[in-house]
CHARMM internal coordinates of N, CA and C (Angstrom, degrees):
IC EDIT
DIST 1 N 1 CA 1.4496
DIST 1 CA 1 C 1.5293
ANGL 1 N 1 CA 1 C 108.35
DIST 1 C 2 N 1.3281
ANGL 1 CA 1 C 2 N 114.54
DIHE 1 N 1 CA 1 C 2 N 120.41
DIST 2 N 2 CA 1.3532
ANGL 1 C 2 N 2 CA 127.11
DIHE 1 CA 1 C 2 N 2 CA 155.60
DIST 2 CA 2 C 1.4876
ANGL 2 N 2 CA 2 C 146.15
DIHE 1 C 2 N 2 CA 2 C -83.66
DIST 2 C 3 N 1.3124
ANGL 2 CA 2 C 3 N 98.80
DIHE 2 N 2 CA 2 C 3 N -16.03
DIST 3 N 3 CA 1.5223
ANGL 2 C 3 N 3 CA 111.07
DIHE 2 CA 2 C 3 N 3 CA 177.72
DIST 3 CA 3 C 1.1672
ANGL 3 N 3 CA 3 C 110.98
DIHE 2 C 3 N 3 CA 3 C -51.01
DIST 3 C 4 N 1.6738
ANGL 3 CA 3 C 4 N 89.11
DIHE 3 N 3 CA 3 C 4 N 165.87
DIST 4 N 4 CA 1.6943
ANGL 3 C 4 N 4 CA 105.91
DIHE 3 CA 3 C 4 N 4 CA 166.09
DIST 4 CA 4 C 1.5791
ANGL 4 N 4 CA 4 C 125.96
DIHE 3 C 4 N 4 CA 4 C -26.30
DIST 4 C 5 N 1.0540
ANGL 4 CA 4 C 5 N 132.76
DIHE 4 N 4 CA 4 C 5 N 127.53
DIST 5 N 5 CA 1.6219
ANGL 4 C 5 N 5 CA 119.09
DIHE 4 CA 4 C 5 N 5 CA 160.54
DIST 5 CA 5 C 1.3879
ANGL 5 N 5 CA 5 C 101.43
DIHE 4 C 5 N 5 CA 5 C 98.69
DIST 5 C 6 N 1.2459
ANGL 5 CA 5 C 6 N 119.36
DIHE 5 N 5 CA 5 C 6 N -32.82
DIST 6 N 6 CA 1.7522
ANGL 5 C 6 N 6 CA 134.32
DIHE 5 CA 5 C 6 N 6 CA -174.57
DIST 6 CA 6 C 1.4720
ANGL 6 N 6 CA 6 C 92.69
DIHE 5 C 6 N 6 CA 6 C -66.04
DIST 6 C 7 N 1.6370
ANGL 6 CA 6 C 7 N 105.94
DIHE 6 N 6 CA 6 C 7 N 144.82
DIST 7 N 7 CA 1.8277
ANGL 6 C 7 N 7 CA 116.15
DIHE 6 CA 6 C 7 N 7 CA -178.92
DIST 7 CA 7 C 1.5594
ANGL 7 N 7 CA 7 C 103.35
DIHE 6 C 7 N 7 CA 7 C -69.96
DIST 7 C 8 N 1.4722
ANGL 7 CA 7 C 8 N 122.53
DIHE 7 N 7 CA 7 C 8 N -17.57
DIST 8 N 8 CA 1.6086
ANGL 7 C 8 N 8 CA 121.34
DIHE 7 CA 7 C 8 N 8 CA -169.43
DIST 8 CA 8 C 1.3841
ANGL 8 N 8 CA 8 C 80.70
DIHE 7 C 8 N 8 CA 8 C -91.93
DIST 8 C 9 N 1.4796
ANGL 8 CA 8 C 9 N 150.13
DIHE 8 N 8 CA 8 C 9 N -37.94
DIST 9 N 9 CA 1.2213
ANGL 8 C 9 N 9 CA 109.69
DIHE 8 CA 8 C 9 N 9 CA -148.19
DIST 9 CA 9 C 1.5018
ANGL 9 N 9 CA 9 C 106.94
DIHE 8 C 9 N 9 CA 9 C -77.70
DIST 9 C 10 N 1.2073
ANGL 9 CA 9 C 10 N 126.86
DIHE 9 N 9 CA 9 C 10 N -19.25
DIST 10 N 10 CA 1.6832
ANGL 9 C 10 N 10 CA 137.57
DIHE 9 CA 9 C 10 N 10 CA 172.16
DIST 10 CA 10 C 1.3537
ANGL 10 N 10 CA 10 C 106.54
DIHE 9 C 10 N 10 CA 10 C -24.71
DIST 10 C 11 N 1.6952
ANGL 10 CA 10 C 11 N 94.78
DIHE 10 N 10 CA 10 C 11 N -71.18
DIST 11 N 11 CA 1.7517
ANGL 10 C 11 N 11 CA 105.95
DIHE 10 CA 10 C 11 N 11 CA -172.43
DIST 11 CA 11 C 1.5176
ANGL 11 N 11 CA 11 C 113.55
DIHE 10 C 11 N 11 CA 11 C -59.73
DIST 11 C 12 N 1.6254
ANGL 11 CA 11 C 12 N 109.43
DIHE 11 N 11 CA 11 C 12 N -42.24
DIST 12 N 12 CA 1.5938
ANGL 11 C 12 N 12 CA 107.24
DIHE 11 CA 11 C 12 N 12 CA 174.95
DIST 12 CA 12 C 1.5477
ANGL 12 N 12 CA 12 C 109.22
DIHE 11 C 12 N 12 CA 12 C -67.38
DIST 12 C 13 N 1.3966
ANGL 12 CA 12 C 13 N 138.87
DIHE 12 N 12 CA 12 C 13 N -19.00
DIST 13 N 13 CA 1.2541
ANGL 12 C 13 N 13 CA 120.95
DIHE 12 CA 12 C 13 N 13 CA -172.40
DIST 13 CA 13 C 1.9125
ANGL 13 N 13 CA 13 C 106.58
DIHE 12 C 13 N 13 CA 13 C -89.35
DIST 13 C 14 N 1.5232
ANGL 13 CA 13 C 14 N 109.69
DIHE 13 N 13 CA 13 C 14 N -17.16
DIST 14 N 14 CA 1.3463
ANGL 13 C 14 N 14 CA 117.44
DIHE 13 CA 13 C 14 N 14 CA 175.34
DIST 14 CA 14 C 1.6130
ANGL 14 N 14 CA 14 C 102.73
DIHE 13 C 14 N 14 CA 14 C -98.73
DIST 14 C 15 N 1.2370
ANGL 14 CA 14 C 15 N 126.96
DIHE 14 N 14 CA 14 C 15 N 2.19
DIST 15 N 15 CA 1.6354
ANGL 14 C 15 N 15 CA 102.60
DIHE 14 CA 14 C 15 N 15 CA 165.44
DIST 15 CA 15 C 1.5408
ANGL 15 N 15 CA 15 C 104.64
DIHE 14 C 15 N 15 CA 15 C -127.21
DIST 15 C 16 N 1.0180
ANGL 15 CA 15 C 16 N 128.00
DIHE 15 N 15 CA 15 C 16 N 2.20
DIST 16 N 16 CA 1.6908
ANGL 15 C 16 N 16 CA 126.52
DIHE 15 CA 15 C 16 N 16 CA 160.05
DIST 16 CA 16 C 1.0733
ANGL 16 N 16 CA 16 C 137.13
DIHE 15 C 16 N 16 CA 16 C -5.79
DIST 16 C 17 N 1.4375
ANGL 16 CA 16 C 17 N 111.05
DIHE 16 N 16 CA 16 C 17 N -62.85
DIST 17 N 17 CA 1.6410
ANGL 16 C 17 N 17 CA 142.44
DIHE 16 CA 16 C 17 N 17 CA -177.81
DIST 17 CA 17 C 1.1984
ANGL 17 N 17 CA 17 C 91.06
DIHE 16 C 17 N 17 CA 17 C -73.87
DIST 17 C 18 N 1.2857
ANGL 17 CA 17 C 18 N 130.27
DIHE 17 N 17 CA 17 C 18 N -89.12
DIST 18 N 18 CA 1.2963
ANGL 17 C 18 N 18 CA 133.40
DIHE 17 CA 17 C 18 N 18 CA 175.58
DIST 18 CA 18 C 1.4232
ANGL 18 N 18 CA 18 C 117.82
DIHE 17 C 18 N 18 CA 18 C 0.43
DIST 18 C 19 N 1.7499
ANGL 18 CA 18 C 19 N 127.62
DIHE 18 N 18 CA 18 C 19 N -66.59
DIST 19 N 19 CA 0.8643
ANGL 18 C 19 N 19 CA 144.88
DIHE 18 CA 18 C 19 N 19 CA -158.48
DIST 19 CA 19 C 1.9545
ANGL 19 N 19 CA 19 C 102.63
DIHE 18 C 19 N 19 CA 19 C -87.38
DIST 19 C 20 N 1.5449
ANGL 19 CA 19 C 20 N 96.60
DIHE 19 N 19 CA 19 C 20 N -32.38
DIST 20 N 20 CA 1.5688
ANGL 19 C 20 N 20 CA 90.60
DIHE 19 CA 19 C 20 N 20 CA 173.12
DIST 20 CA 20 C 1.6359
ANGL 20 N 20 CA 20 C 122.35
DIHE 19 C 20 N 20 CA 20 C -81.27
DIST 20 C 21 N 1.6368
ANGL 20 CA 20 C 21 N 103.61
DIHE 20 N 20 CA 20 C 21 N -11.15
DIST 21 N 21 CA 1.4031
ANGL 20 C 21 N 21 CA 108.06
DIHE 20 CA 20 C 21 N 21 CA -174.43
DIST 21 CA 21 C 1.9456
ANGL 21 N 21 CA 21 C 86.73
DIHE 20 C 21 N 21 CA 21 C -88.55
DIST 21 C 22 N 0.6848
ANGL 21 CA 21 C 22 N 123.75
DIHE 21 N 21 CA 21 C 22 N -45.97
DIST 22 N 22 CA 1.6841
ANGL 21 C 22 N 22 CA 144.31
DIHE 21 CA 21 C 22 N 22 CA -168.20
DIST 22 CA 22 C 1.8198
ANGL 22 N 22 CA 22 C 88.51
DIHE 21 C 22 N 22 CA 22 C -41.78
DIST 22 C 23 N 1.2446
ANGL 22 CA 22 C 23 N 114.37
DIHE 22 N 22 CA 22 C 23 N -60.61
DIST 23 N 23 CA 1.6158
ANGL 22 C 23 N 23 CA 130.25
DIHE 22 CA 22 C 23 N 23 CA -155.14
DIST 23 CA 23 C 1.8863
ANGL 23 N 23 CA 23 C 96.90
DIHE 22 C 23 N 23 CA 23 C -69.77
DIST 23 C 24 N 1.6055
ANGL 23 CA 23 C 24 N 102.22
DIHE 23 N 23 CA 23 C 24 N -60.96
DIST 24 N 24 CA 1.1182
ANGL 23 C 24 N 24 CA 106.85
DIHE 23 CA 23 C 24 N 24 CA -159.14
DIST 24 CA 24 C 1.9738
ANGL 24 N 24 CA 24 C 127.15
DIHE 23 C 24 N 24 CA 24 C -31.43
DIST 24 C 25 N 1.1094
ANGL 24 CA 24 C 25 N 99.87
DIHE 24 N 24 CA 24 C 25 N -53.25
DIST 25 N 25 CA 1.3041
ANGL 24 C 25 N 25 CA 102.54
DIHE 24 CA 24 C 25 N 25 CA 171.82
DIST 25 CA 25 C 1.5241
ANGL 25 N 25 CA 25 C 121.80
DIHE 24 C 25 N 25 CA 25 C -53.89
DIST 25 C 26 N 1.5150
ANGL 25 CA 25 C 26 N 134.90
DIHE 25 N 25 CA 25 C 26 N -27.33
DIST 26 N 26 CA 1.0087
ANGL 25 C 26 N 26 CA 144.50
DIHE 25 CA 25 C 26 N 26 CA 174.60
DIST 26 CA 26 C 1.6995
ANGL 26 N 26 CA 26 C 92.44
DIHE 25 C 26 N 26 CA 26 C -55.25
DIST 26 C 27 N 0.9757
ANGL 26 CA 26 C 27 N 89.78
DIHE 26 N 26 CA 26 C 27 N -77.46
DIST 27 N 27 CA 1.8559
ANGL 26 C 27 N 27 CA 114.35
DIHE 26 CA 26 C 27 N 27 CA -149.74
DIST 27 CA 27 C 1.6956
ANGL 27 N 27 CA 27 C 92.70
DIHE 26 C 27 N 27 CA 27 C -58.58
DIST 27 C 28 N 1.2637
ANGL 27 CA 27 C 28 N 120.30
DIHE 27 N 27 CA 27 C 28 N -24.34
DIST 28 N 28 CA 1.4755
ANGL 27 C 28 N 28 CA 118.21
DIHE 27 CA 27 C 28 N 28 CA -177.93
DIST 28 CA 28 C 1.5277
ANGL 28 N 28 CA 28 C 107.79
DIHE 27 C 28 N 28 CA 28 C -82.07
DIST 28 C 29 N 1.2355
ANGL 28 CA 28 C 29 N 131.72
DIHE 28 N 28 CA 28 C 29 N -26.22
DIST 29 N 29 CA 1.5066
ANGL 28 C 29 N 29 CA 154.18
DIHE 28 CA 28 C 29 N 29 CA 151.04
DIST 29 CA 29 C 1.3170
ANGL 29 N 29 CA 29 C 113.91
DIHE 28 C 29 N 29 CA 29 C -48.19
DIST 29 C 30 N 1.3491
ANGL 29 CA 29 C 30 N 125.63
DIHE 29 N 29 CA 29 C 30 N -58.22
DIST 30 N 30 CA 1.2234
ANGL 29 C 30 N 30 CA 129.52
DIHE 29 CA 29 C 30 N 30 CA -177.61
DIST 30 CA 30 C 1.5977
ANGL 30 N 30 CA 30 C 117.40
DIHE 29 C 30 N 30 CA 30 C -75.84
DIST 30 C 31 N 1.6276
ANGL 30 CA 30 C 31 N 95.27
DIHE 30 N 30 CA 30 C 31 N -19.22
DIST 31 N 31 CA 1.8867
ANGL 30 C 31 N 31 CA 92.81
DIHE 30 CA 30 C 31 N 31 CA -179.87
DIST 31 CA 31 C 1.5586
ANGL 31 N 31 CA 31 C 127.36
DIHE 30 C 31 N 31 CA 31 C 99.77
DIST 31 C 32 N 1.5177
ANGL 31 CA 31 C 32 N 73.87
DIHE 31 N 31 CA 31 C 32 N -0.30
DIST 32 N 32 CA 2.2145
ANGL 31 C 32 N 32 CA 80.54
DIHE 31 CA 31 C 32 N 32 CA -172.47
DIST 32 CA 32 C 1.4996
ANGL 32 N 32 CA 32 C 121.88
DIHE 31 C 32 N 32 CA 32 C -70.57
DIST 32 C 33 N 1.5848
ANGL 32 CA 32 C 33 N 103.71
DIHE 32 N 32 CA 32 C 33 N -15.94
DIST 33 N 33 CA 1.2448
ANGL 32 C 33 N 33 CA 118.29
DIHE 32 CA 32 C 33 N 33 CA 158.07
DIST 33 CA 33 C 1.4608
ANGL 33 N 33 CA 33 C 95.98
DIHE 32 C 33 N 33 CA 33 C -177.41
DIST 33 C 34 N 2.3457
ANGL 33 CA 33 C 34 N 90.85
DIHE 33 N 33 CA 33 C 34 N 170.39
DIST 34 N 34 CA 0.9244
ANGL 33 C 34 N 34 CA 113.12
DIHE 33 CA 33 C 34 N 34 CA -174.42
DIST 34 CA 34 C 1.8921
ANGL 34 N 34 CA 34 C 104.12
DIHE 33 C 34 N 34 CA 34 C -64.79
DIST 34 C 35 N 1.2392
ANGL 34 CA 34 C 35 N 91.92
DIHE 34 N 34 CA 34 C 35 N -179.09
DIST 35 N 35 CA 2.0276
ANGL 34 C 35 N 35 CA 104.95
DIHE 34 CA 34 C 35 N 35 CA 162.10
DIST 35 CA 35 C 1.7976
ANGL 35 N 35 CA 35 C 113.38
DIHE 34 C 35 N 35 CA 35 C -53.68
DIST 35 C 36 N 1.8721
ANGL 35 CA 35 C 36 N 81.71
DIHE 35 N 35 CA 35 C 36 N -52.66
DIST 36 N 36 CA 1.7625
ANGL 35 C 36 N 36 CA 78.52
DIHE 35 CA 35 C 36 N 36 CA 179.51
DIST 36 CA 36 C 1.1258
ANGL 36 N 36 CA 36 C 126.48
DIHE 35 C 36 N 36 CA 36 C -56.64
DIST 36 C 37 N 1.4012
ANGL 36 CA 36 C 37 N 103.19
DIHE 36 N 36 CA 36 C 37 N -58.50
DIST 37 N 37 CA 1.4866
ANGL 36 C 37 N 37 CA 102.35
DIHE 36 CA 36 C 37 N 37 CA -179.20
DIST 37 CA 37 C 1.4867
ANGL 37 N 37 CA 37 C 129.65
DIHE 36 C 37 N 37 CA 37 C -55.86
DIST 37 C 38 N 1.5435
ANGL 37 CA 37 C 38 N 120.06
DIHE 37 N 37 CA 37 C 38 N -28.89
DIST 38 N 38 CA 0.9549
ANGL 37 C 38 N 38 CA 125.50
DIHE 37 CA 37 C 38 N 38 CA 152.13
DIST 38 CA 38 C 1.5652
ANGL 38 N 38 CA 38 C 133.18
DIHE 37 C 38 N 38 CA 38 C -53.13
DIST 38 C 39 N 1.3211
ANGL 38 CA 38 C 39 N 104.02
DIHE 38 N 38 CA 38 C 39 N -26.94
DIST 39 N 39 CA 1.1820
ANGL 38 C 39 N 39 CA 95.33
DIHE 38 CA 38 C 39 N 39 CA 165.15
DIST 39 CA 39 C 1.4675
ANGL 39 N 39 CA 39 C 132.82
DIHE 38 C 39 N 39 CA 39 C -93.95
DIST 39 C 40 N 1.4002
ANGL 39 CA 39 C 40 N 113.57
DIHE 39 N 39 CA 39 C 40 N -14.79
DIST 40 N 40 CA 1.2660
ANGL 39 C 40 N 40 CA 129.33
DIHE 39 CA 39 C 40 N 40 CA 163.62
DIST 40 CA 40 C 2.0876
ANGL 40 N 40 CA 40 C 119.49
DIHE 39 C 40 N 40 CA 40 C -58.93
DIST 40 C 41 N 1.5363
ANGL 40 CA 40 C 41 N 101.78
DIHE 40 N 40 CA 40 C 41 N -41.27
DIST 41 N 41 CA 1.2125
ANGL 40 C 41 N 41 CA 112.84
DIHE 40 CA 40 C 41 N 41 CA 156.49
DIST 41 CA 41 C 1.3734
ANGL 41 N 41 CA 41 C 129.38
DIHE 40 C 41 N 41 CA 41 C -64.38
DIST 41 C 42 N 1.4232
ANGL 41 CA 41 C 42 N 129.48
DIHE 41 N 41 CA 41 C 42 N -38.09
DIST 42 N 42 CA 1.0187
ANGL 41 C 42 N 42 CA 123.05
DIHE 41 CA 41 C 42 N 42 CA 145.58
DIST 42 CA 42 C 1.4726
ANGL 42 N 42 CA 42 C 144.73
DIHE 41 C 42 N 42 CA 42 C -44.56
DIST 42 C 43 N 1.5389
ANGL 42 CA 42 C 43 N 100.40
DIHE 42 N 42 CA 42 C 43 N -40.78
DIST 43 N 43 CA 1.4433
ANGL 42 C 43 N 43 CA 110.31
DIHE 42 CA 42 C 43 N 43 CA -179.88
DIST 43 CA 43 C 1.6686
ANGL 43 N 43 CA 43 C 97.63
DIHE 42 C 43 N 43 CA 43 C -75.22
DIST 43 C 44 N 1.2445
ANGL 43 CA 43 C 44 N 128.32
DIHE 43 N 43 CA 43 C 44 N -57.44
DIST 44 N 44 CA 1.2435
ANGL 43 C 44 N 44 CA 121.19
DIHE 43 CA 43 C 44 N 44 CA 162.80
DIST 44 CA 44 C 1.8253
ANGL 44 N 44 CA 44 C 131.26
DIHE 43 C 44 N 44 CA 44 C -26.10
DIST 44 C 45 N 0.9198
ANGL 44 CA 44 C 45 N 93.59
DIHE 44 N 44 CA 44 C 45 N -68.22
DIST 45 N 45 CA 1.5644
ANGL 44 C 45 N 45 CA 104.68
DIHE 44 CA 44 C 45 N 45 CA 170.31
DIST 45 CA 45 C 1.8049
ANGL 45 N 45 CA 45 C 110.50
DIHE 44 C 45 N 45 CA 45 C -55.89
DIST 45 C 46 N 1.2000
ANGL 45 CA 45 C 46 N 129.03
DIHE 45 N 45 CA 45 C 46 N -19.50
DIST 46 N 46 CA 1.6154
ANGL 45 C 46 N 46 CA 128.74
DIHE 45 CA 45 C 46 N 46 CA 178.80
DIST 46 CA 46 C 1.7578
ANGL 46 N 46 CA 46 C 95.31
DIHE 45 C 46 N 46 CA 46 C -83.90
DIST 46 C 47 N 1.5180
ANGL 46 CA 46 C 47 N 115.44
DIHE 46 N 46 CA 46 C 47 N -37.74
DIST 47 N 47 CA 1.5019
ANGL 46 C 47 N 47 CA 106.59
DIHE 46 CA 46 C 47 N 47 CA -178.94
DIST 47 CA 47 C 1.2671
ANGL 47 N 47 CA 47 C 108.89
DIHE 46 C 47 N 47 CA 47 C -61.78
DIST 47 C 48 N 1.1404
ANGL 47 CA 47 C 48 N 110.16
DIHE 47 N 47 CA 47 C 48 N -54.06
DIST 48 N 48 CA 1.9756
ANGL 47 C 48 N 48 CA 116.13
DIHE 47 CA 47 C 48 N 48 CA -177.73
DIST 48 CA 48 C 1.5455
ANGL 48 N 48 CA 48 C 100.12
DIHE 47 C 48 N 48 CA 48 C -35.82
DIST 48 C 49 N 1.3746
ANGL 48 CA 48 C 49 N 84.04
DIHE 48 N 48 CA 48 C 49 N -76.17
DIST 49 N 49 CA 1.6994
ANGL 48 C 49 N 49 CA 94.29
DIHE 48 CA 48 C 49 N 49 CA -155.22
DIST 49 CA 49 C 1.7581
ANGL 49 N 49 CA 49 C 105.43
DIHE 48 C 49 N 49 CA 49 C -52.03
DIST 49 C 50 N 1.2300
ANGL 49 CA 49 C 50 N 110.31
DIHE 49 N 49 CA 49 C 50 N -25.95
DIST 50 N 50 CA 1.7688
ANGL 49 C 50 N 50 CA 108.70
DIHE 49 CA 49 C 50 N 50 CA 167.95
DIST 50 CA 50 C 1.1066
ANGL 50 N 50 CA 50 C 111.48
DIHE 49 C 50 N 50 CA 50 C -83.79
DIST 50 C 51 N 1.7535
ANGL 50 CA 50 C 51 N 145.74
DIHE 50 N 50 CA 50 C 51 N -10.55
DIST 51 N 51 CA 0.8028
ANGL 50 C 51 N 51 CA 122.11
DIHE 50 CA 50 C 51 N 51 CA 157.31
DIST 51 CA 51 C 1.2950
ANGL 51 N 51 CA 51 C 157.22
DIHE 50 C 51 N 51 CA 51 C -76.85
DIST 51 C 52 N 1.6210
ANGL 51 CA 51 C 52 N 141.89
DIHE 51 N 51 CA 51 C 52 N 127.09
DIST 52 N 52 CA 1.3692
ANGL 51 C 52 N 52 CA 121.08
DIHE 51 CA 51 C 52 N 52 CA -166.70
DIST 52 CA 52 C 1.7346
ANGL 52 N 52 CA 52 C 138.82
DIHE 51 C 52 N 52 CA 52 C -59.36
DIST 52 C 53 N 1.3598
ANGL 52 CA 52 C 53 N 97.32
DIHE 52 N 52 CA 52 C 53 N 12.39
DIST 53 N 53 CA 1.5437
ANGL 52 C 53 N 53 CA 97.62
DIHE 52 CA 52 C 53 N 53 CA 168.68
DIST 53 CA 53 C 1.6974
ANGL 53 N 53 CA 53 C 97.41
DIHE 52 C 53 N 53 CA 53 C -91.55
DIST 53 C 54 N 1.4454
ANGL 53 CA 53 C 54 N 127.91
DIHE 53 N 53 CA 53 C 54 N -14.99
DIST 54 N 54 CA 1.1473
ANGL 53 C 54 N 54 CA 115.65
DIHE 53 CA 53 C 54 N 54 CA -146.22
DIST 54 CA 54 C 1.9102
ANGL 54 N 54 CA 54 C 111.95
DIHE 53 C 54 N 54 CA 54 C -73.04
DIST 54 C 55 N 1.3944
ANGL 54 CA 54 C 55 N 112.74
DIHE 54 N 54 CA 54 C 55 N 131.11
DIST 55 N 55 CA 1.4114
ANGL 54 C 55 N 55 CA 117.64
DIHE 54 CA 54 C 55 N 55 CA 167.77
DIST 55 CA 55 C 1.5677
ANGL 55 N 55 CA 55 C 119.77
DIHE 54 C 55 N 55 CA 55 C -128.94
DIST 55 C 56 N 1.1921
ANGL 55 CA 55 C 56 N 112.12
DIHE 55 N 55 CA 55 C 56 N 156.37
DIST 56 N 56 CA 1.3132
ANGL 55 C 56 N 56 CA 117.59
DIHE 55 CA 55 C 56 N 56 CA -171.33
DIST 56 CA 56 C 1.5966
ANGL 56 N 56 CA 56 C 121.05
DIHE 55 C 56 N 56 CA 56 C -170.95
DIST 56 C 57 N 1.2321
ANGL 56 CA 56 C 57 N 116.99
DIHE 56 N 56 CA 56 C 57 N 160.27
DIST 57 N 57 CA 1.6497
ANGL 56 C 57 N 57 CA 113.26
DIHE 56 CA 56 C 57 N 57 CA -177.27
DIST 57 CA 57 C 1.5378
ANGL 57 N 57 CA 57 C 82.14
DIHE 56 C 57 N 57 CA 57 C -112.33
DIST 57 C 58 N 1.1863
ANGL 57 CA 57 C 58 N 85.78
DIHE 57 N 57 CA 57 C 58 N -175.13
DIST 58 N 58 CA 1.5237
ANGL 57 C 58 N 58 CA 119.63
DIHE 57 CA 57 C 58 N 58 CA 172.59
DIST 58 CA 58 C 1.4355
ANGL 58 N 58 CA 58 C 109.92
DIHE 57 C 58 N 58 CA 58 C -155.59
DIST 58 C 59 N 1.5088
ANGL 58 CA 58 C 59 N 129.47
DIHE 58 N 58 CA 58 C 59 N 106.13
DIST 59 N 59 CA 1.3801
ANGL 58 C 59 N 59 CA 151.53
DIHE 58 CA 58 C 59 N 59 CA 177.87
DIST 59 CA 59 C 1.6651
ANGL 59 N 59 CA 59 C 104.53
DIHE 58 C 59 N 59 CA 59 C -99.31
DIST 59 C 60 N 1.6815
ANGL 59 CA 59 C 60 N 89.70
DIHE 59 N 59 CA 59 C 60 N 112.73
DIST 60 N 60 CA 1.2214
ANGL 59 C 60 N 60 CA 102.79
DIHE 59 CA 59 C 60 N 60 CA -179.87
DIST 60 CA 60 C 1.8241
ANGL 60 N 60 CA 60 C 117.02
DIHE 59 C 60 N 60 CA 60 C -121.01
DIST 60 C 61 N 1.1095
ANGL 60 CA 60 C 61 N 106.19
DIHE 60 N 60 CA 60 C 61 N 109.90
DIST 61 N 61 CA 1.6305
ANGL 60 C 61 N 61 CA 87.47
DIHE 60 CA 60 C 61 N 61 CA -174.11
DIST 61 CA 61 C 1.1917
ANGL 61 N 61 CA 61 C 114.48
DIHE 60 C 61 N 61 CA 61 C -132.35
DIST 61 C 62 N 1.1447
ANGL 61 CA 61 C 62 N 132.01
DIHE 61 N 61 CA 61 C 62 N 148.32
DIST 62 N 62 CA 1.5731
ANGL 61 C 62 N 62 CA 148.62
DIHE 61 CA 61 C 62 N 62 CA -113.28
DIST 62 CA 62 C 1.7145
ANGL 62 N 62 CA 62 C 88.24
DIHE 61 C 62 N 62 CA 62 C -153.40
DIST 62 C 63 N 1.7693
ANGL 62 CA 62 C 63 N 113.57
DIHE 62 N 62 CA 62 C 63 N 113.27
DIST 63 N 63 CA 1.5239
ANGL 62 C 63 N 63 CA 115.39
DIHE 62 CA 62 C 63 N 63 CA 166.43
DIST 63 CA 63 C 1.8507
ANGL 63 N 63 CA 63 C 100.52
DIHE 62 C 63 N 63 CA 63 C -112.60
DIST 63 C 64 N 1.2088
ANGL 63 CA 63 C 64 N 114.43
DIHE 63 N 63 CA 63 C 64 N 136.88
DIST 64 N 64 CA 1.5021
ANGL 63 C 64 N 64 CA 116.35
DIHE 63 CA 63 C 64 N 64 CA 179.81
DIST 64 CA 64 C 1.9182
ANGL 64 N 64 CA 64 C 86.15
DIHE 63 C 64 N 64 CA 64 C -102.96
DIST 64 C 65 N 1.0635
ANGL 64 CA 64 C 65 N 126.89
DIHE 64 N 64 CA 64 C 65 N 169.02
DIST 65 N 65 CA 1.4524
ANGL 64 C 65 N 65 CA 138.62
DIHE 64 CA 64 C 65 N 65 CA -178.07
DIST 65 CA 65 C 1.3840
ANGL 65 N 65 CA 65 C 116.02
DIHE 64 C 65 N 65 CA 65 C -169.61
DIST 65 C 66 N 1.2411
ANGL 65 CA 65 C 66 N 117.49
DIHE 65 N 65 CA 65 C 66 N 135.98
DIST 66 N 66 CA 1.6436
ANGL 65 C 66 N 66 CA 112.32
DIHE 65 CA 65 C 66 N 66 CA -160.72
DIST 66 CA 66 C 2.0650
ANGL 66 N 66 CA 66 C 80.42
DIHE 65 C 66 N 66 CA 66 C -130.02
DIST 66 C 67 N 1.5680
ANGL 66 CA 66 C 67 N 97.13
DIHE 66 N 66 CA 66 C 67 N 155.52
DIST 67 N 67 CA 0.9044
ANGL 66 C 67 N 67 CA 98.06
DIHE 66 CA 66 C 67 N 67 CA -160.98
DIST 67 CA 67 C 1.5688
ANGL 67 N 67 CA 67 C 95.33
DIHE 66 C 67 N 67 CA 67 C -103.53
DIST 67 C 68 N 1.3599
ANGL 67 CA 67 C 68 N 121.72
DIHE 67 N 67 CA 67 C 68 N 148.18
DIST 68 N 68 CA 1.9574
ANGL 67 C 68 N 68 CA 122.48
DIHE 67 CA 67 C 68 N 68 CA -168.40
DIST 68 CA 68 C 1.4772
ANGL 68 N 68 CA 68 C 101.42
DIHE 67 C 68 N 68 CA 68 C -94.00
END
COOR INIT
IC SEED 1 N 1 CA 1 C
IC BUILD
């Protein structure tokens, strides 16, 4: 759990940026969008995640694989 009030959402509301400045160049490489729009999504996505309705999971899943 990430939401508001949740002990993870702390760390996600202090490493955000980070992770959106982190991404950007990928996704600007690959074409998935322009700068603008990327940055418009970004700025969007900092309101959410700062806002107090905001909730969310975070699904994390972990495959181990042994090789035959």
């Amino acid at each position: 759990d990430i939401s508001v009030d949740s002990p993870l959402h702390t760390q996600v509301y202090r490493h955000i940026s980070s992770v959106l400045d982190a991404m950007k160049p990928v996704l600007l490489t690959t074409g998935v969008a322009d700068e603008q729009e990327l940055d418009a999504l970004c700025q969007q996505m900092l309101i959410d995640v700062y806002s107090d309705p905001f909730q969310a999971t975070w699904t994390l899943t972990t495959m181990l694989v042994e090789k035959a």
